[in-house]
Backbone as CSV, one residue per row, in Angstrom:
resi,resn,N_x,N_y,N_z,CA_x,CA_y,CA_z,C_x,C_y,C_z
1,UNK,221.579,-158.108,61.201,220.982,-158.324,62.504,220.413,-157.004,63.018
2,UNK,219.051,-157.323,63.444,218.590,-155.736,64.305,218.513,-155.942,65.496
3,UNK,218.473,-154.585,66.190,218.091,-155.026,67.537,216.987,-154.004,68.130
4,UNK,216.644,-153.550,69.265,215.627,-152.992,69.492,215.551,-151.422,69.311
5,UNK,216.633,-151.157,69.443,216.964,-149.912,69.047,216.770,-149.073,67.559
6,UNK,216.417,-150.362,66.786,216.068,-150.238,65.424,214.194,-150.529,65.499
7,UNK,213.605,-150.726,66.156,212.258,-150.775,66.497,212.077,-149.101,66.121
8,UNK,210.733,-148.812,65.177,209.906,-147.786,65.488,208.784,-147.582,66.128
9,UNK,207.825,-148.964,66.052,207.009,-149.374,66.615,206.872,-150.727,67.072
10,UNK,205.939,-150.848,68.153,205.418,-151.712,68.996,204.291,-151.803,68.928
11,UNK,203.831,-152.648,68.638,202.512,-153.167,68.294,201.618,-154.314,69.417
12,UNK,200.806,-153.358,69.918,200.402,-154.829,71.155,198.872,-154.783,70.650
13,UNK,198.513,-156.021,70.532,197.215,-156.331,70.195,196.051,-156.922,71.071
14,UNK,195.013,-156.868,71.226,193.763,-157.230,71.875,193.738,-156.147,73.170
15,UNK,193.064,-157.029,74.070,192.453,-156.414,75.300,194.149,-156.351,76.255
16,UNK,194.933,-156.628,75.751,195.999,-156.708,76.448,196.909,-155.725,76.136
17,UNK,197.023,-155.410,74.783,197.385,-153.995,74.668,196.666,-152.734,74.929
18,UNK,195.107,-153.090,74.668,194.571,-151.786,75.193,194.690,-151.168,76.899
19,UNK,194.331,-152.175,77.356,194.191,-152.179,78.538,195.675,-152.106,79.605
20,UNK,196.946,-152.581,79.113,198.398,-152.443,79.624,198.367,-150.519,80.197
21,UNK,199.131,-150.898,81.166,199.617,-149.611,81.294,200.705,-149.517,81.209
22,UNK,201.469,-149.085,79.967,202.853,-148.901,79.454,204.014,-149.093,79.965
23,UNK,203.598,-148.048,80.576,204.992,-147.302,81.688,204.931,-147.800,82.536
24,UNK,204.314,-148.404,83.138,204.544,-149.921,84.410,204.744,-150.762,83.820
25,UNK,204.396,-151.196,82.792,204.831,-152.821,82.307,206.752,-152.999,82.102
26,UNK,207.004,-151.391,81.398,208.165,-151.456,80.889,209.153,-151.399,82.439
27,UNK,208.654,-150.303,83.538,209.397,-150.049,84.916,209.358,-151.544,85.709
28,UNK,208.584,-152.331,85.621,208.614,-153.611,86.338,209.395,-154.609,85.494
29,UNK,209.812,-154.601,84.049,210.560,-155.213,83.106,209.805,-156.278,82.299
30,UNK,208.778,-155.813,81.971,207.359,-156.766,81.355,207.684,-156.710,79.713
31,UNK,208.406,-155.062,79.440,208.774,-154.804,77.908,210.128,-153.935,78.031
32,UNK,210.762,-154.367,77.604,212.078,-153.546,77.646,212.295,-151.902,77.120
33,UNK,213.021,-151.161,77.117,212.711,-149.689,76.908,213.178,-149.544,75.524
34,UNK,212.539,-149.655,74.576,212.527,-149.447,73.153,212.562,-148.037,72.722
35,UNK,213.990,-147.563,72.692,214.707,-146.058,72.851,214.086,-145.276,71.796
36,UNK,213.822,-145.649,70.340,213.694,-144.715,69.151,211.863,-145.219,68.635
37,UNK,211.357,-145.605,69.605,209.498,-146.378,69.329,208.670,-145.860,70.122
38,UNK,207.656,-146.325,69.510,206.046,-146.583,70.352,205.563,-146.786,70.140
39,UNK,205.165,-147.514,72.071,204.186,-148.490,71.632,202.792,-148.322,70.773
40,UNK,202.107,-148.970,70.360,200.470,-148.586,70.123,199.670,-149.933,69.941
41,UNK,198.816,-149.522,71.022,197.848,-150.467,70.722,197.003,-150.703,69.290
42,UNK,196.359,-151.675,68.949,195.655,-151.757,68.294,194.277,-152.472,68.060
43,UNK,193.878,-152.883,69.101,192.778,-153.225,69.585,193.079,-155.017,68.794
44,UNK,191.622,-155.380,68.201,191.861,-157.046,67.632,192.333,-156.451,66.006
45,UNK,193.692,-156.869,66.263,194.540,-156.736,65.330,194.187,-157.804,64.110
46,UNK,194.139,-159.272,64.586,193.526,-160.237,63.470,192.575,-159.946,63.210
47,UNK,191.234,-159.509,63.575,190.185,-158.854,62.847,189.962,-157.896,61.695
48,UNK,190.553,-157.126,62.337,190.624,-155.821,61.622,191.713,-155.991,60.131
49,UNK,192.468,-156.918,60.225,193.518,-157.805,59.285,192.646,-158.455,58.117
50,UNK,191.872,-159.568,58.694,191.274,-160.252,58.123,190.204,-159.381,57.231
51,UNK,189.471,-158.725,57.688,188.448,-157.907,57.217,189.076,-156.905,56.239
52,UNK,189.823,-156.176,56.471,190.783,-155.371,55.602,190.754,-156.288,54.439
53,UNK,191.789,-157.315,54.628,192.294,-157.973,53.196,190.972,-159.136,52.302
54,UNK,189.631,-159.148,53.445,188.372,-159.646,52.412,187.694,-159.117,51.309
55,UNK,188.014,-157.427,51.934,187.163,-156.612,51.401,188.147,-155.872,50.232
56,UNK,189.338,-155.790,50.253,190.010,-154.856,49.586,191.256,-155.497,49.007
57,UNK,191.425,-156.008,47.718,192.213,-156.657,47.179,193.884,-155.629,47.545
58,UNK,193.789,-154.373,46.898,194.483,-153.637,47.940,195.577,-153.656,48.848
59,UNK,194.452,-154.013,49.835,195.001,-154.412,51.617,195.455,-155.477,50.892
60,UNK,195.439,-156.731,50.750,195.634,-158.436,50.404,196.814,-157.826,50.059
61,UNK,197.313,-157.331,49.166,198.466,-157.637,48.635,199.848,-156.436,49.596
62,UNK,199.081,-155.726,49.865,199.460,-155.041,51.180,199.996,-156.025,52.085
63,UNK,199.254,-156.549,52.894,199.279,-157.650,54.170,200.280,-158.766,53.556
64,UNK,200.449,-159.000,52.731,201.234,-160.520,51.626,202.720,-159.323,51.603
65,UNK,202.642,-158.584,51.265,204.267,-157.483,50.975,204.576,-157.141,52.629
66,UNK,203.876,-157.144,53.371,204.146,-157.033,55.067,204.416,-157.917,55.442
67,UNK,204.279,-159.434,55.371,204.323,-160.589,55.733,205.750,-161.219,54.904
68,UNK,206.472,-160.499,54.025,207.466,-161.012,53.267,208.324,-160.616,54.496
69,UNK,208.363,-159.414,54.656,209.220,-158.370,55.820,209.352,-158.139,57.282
70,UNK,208.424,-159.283,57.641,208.268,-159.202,58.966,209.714,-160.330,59.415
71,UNK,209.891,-160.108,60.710,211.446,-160.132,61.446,211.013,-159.933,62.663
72,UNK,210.781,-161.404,63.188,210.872,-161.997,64.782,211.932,-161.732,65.723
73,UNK,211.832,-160.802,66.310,212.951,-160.989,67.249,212.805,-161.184,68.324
């Protein structure tokens, strides 16, 4: 079991991560204080995903070995 404290990063995607202002979202309790991370935006995350793994067999198998390991919490 993990918990947030095991977070290195935070990943917020689209116009909603760019545009957040961090340190208010987390002081009003919008994201909890993720002690050992950070955050980072990444603008359109499915784009930049998709396009990666069209163009670059590479990435594909990259994104497929990331997707084994990913852990919802």
């Amino acid at each position: 079991k993990i918990g947030i404290e095991d977070a290195k990063h935070v990943y917020l995607a689209g116009a909603f991560g760019n545009y957040t202002n961090l340190d208010n979202a987390v002081k009003i309790g919008l994201f909890p204080e993720f002690p050992n991370s950070q955050f980072k935006p990444i603008g359109n995350g499915s784009l930049s995903g998709a396009y990666a793994t069209l163009i670059s067999d590479k990435k594909r198998v990259e994104a497929l070995e990331i997707a084994e390991k990913m852990v919802y919490v």
